[in-house]
DOZA-463960 format. One record per residue: residue in three letters; x, y, z of N, C-alpha, C, O in turn. Coordinates in steps of 0.1 Angstrom, whole numbers, plus 2048, in hexadecimal, padded with zeros to 3 digits. Layout:
ALAXYZXYZXYZXYZ ...
This chain:
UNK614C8EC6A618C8CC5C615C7EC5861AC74C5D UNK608C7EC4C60BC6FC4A615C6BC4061BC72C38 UNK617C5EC42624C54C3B624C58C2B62EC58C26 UNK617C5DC22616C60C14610C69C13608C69C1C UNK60FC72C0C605C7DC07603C81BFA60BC7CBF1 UNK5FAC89BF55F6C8ABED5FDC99BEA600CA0BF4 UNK5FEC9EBDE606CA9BD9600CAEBC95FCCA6BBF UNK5FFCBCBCA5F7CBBBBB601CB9BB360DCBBBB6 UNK5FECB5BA8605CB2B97614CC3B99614CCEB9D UNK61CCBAB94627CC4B97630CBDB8B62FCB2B87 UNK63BCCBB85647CC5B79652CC6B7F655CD1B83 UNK659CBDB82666CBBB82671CB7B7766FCAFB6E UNK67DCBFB7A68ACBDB6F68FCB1B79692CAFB85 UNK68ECAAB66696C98B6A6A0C9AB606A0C9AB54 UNK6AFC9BB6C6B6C94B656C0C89B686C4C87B74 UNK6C4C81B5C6C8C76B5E6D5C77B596D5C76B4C UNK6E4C79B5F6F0C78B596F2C6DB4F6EFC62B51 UNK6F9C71B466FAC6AB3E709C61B4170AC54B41 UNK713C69B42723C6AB45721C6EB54718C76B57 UNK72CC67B5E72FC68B67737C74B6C73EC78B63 UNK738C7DB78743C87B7874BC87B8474AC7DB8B UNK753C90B87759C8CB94751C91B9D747C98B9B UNK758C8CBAB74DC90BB8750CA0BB8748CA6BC0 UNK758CA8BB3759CB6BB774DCBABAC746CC4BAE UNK74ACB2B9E741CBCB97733CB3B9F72ACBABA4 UNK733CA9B9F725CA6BA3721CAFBB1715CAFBB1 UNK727CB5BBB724CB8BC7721CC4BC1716CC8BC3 UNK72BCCCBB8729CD8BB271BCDABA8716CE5BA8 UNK718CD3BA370DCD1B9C6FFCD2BA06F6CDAB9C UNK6FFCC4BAF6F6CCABB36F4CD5BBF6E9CD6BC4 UNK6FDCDABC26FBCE9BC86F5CF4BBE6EBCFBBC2 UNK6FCCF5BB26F9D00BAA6E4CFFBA46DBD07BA2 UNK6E6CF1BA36D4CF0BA06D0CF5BB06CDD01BAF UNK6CFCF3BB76CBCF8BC76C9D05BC86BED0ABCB UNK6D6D0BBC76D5D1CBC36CDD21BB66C6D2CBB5 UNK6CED1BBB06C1D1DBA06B2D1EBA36AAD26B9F UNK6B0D10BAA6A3D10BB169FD1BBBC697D24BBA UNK6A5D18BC56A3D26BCD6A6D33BC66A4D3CBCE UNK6A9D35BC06ABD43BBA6A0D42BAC6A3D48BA2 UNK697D3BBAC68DD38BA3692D35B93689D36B8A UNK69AD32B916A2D32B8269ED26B7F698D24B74 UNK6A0D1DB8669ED0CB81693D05B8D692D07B99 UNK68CCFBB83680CF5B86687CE7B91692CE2B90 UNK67FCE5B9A681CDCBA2689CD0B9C684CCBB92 UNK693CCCB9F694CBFB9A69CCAFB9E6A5CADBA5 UNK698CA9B9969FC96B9A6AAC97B946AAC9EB8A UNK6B7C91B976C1C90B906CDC81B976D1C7FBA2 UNK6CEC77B886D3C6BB8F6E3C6FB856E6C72B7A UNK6E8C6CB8F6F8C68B8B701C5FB8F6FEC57B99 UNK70EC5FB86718C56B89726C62B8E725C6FB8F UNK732C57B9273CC60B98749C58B8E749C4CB8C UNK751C60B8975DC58B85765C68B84760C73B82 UNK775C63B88775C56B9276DC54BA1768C5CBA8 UNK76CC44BA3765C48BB276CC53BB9776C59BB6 UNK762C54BC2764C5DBCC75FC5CBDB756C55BDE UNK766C65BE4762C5FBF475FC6DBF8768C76BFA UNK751C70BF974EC7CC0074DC7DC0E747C74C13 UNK751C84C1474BC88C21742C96C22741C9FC1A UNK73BC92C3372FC97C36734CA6C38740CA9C3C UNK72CCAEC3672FCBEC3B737CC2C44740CCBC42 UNK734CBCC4E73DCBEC5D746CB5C5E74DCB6C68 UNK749CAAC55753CA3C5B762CA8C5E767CB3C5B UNK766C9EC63775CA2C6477FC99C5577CC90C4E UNK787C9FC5578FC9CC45796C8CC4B796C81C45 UNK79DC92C5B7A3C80C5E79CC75C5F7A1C6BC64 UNK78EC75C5B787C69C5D786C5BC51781C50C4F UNK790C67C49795C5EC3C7A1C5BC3A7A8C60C43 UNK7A8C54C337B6C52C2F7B6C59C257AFC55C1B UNK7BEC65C257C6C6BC177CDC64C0F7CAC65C03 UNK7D7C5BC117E0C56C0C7DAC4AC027DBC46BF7 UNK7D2C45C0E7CEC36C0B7C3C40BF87C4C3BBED UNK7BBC4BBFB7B1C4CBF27B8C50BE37B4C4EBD8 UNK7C6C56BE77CDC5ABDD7D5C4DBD57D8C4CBC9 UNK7D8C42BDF7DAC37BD67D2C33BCD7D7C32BC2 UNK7C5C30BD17BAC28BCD7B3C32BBC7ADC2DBB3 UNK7B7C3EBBD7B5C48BB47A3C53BB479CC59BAC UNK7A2C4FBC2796C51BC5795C61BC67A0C67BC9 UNK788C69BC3787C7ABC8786C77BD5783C6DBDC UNK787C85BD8783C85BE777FC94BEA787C9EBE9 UNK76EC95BEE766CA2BE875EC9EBF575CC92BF8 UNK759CACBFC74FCAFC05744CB2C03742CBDBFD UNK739CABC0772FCACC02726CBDC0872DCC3C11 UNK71CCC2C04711CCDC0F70CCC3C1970ECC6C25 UNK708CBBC17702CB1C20707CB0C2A713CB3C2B UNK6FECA9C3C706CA5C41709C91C42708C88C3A UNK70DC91C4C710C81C4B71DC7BC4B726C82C51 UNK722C6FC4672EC6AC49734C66C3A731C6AC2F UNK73BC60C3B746C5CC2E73EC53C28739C4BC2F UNK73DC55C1673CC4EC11743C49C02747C52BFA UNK744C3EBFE749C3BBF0743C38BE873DC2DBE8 UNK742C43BDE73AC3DBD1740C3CBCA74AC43BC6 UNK73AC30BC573FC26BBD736C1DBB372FC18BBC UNK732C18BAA72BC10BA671AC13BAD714C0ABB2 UNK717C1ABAB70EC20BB0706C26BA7708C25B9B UNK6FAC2EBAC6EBC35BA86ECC42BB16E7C3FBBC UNK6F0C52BAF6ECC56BB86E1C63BB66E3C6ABAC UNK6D7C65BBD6D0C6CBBD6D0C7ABC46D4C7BBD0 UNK6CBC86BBB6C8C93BC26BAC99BC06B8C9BBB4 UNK6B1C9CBC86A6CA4BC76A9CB2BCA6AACB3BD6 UNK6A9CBCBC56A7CC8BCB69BCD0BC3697CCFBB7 UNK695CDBBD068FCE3BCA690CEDBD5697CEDBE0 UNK684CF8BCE684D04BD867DD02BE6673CFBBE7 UNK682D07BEF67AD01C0166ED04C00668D00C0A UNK665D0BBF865BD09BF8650CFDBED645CFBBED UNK65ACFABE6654CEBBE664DCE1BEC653CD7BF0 UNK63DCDFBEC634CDABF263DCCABF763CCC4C01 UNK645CC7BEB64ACB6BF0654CBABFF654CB4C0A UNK65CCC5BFD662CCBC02663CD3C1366CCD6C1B UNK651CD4C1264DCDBC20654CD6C2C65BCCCC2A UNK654CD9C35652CD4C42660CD4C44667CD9C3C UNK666CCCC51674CCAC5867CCBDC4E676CB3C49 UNK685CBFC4E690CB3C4D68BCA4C4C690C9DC43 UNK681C9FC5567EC95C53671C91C4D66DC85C4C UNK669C9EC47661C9EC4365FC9CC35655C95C32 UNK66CCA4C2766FCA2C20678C95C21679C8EC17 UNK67CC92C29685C83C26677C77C27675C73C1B UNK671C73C2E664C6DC2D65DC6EC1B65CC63C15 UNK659C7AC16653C7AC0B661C73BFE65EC6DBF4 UNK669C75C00671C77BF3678C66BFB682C64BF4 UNK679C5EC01679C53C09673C4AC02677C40BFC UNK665C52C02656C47BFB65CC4ABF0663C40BED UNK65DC51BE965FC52BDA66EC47BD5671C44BC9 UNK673C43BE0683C3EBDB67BC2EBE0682C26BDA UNK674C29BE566FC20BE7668C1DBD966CC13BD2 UNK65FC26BD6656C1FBCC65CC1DBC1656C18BB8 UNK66EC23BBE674C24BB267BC13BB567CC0BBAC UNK680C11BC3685C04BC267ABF3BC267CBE7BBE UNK66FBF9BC9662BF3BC2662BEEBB0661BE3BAB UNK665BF9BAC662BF8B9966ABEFB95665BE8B8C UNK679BEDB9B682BE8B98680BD7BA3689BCFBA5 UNK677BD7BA5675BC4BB0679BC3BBC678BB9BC2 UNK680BCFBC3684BD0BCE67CBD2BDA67CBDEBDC UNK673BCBBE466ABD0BE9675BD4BF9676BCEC04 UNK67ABE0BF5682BE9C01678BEEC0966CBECC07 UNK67DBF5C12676BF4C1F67EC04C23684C09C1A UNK67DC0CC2F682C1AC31680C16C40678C0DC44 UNK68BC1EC4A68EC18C59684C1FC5C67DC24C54 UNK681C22C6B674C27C6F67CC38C78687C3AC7C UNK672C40C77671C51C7467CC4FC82687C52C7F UNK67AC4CC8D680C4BC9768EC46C99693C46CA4 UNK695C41C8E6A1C3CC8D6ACC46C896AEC4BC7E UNK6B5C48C966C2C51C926CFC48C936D0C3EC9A UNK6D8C4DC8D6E7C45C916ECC4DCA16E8C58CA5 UNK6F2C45CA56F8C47CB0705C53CAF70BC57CA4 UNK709C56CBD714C61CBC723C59CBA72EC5FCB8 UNK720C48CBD72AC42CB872AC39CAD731C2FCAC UNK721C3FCA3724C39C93734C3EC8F73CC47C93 UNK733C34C86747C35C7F742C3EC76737C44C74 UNK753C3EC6F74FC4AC6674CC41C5A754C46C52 UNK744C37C5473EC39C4972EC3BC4D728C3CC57 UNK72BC3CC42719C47C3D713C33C3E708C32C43 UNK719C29C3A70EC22C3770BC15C44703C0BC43 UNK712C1AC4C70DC10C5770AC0AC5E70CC01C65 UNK6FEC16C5C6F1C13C616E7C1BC5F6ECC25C5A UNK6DAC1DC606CDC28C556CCC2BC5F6CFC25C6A UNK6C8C38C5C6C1C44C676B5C48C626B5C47C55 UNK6AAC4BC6569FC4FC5E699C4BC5669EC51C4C UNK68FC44C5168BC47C44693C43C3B68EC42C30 UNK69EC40C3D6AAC3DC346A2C2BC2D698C25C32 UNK6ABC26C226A4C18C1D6AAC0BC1D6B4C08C18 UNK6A4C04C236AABF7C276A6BECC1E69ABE8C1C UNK6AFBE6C196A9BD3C146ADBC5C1E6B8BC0C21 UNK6A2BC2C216AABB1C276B0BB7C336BCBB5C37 UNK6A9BBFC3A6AEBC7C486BBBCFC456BEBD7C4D UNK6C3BCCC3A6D2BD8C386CBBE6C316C0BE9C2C UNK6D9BECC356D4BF9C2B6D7BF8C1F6DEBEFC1B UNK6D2C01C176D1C00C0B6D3C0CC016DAC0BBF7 UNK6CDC19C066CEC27C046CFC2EC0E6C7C2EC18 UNK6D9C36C0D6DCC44C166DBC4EC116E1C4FC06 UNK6D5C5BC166D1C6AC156D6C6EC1F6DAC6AC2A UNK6D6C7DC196DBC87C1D6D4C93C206C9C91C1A UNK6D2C9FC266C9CACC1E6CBCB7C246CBCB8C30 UNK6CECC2C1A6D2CCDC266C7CDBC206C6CDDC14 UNK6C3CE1C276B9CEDC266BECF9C296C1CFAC35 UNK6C1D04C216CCD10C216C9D16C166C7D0FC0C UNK6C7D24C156C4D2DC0D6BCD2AC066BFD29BFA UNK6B2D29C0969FD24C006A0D19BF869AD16BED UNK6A7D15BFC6A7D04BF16A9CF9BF96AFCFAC04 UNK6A4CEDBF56A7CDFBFA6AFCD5BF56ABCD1BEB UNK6BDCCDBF96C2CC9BF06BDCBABFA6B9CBAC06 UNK6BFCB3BF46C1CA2BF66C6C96BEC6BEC92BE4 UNK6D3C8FBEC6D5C89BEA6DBC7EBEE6DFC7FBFA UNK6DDC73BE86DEC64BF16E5C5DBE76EBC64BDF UNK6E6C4EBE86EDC46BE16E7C3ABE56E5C37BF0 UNK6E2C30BD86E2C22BD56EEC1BBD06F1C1ABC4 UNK6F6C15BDB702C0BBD16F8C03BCB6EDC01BCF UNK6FEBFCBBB6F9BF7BB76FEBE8BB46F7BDFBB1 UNK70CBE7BB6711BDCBB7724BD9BBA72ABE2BB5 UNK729BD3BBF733BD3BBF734BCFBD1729BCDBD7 UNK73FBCEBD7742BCDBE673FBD8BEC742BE3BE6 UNK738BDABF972EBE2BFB739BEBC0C738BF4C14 UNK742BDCC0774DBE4C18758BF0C1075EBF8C17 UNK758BEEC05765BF6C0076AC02C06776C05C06 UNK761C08C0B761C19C14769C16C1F76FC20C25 UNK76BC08C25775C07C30785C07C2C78EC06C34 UNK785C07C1F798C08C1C796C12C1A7A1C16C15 UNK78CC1FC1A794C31C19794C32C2C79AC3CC32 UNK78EC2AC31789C34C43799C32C487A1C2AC44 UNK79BC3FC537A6C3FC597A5C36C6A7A5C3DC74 UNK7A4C28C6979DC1EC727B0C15C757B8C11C6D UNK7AFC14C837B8C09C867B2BFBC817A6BF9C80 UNK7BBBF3C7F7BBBE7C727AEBDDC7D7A5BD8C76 UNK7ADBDCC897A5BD5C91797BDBC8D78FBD5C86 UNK794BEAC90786BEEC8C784BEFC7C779BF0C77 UNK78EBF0C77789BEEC63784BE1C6277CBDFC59 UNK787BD9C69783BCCC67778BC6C6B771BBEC65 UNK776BCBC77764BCCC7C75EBD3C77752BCFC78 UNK761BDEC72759BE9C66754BE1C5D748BE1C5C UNK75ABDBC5975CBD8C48752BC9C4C748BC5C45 UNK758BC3C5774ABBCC5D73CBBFC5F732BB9C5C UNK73EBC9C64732BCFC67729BD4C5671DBD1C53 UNK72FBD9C5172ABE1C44722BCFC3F717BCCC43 UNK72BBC8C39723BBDC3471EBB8C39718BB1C31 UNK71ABB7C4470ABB2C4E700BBFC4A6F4BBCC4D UNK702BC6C486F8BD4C4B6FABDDC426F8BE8C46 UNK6FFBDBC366F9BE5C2A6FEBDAC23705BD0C25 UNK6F2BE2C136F4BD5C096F2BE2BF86EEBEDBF6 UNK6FABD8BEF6F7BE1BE26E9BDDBDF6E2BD5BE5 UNK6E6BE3BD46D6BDEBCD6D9BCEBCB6D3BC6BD1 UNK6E3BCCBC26EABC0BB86E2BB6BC76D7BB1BC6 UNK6E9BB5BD26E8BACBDC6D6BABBDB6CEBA4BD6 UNK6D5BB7BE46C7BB8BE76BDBB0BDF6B5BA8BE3 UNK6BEBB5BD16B3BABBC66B8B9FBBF6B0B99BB8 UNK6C8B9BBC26CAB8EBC56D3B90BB36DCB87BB2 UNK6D3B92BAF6DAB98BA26EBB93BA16F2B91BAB UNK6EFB92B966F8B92B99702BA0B936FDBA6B89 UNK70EBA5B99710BB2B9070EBB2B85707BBCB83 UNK710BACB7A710BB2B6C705BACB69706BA4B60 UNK6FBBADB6D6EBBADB6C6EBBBBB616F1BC5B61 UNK6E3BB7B586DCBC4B516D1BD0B5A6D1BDCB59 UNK6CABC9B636C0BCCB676C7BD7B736C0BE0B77 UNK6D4BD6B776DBBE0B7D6E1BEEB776E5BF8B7D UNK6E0BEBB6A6E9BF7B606E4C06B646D8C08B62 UNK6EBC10B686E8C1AB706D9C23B676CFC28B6D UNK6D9C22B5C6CFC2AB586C3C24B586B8C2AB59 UNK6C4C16B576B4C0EB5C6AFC10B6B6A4C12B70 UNK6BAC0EB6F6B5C13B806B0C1FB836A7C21B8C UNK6B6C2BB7B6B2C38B7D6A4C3AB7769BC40B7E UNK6A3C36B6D694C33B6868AC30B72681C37B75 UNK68CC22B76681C1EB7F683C28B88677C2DB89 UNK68AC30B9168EC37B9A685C44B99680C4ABA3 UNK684C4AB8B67EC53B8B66EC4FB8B665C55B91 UNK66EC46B8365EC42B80659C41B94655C4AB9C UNK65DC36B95656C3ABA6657C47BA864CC4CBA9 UNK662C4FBAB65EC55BB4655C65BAA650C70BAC UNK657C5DBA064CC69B99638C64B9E62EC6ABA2 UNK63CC55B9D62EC55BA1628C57BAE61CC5ABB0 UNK633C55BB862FC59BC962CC68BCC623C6DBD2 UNK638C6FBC4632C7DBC362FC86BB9634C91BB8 UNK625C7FBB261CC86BAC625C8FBA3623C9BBA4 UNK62CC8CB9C638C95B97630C93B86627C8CB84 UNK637C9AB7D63BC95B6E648C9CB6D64CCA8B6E UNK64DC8DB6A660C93B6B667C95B5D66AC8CB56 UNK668CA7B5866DCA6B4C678CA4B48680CABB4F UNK680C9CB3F68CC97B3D693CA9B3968CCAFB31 UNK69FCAFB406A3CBAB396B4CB6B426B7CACB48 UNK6BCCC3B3D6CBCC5B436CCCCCB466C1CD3B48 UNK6D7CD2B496DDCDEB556DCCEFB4B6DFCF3B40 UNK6D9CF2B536DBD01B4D6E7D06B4B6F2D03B50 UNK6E4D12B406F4D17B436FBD1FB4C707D21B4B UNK6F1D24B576F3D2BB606F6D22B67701D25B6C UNK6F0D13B6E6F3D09B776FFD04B71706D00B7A UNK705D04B64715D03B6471AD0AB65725D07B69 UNK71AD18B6371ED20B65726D1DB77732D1AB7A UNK71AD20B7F717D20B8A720D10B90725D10B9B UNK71FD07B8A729CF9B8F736CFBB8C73ECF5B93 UNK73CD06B81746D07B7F74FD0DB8975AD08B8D UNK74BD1AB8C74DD21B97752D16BA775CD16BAE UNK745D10BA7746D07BB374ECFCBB6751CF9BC1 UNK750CF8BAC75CCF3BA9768CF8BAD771CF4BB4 UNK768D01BA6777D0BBA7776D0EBB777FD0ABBE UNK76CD15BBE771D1DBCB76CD0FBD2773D10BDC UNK767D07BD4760CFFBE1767CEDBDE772CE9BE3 UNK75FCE5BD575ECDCBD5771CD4BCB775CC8BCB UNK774CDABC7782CD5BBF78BCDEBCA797CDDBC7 UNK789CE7BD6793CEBBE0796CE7BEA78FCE9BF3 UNK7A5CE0BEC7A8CD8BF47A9CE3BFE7A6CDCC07 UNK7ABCEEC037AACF4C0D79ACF2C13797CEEC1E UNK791CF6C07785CF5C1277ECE7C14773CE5C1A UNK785CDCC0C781CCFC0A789CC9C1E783CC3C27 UNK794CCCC1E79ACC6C2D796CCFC3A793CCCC45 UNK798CD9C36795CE6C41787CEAC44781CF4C42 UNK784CDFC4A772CE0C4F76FCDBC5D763CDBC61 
């Protein structure tokens, strides 16, 4: 497989939230486009959002005690499971991104790391646009079976690095003829904050939270910005974000919104999966 390829001219649905939602509609949201795509209803698509209130997802398989309940319910945070797998994360002040389409999607072919590679380059040339010259770990890089439980503390794959920290993390899971993938750019703010939800004795939160600020960074850091930079504001980033990775893959990305069947379809999901604390703990 080489590192870039070429793909014929293809339309993709871009969309760009305008309003933030919670982590139960955003997970729900993009599930329901996934099943749309594979069920041929809806066209491949890019989709950048926000979360309010934050929210701390975990990975598919995780376990529920790898967080503090109490501590997330102080803070006023959701707490929603992602399809994905992986570890805990908090978004927050952030950019986050979903690609899906149907598995037969030429961007889409191949195994697991094959679409993470293409849609990689595309998240590269989007932080390119924006002065960031990021970087992606190399194909051979996995986390260990003794990573903590956050998602950001260290890249696996293909995943994108600045100034040797991480920078963006993905996700992606392949099930019922569709592809989903999504990830997260913090964009500014304290980048340890995910260690006041983990359920960590006060010695390892503290080396965590050490560890996290040596080895992951927001954008804001990375291009040297300060937060309330303009040049951070979530919809300019999303912009440049799409423009790359429209030009890496050969895309023309049409600006459109959710169907009514895809809300229809979030609503539902909502209700039985993603807003159910039975199936949100019991996994």
């Amino acid at each position: 497989m080489s590192d870039m390829e070429e793909f014929p001219r293809a339309r993709w649905r871009l969309i760009i939230e305008d309003e933030p939602r919670t982590g139960a509609a955003n997970m729900a949201v993009d599930e329901a486009i996934a099943l749309a795509c594979a069920a041929g209803e809806s066209s491949s698509t890019l989709r950048f959002y926000r979360w309010s209130p934050p929210a701390v997802s975990l990975g598919r398989h995780q376990k529920v005690v790898d967080v503090d309940l109490e501590r997330i319910k102080i803070l006023g945070y959701d707490l929603v499971r992602r399809t994905t797998g992986g570890r805990a994360i908090l978004h927050t002040d952030e950019l986050t991104y979903s690609a899906v389409a149907a598995a037969d999607e030429p961007r889409m072919a191949g195994g697991v790391m094959d679409a993470y590679l293409r849609l990689s380059n595309g998240l590269l040339a989007g932080l390119q646009a924006l002065g960031l010259m990021a970087e992606k770990a190399a194909g051979n890089v996995r986390a260990g079976p003794d990573v903590s439980a956050a998602c950001f503390e260290v890249p696996s794959a293909y995943e994108i690095t600045a100034g040797g920290r991480k920078l963006m993390g993905s996700a992606q899971s392949r099930r019922q003829g569709h592809v989903l993938q999504h990830g997260s750019l913090p964009l500014t703010g304290d980048i340890t904050r995910l260690v006041d939800v983990l359920s960590l004795p006060a010695g390892e939160a503290a080396q965590l939270r050490r560890q996290l600020g040596e080895r992951a960074s927001t954008l804001a850091a990375a291009i040297g910005l300060p937060d309330d930079s303009p040049l951070l504001e979530f919809h300019r980033v999303a912009a440049a974000m799409a423009e790359g990775f429209a030009a890496t893959l050969n895309l023309d990305l049409i600006p459109g919104q959710l169907t009514a069947a895809e809300t229809r379809c979030a609503a539902e999901l909502i209700r039985t999966r993603y807003a159910n604390l039975e199936w949100t703990y019991h996994r």
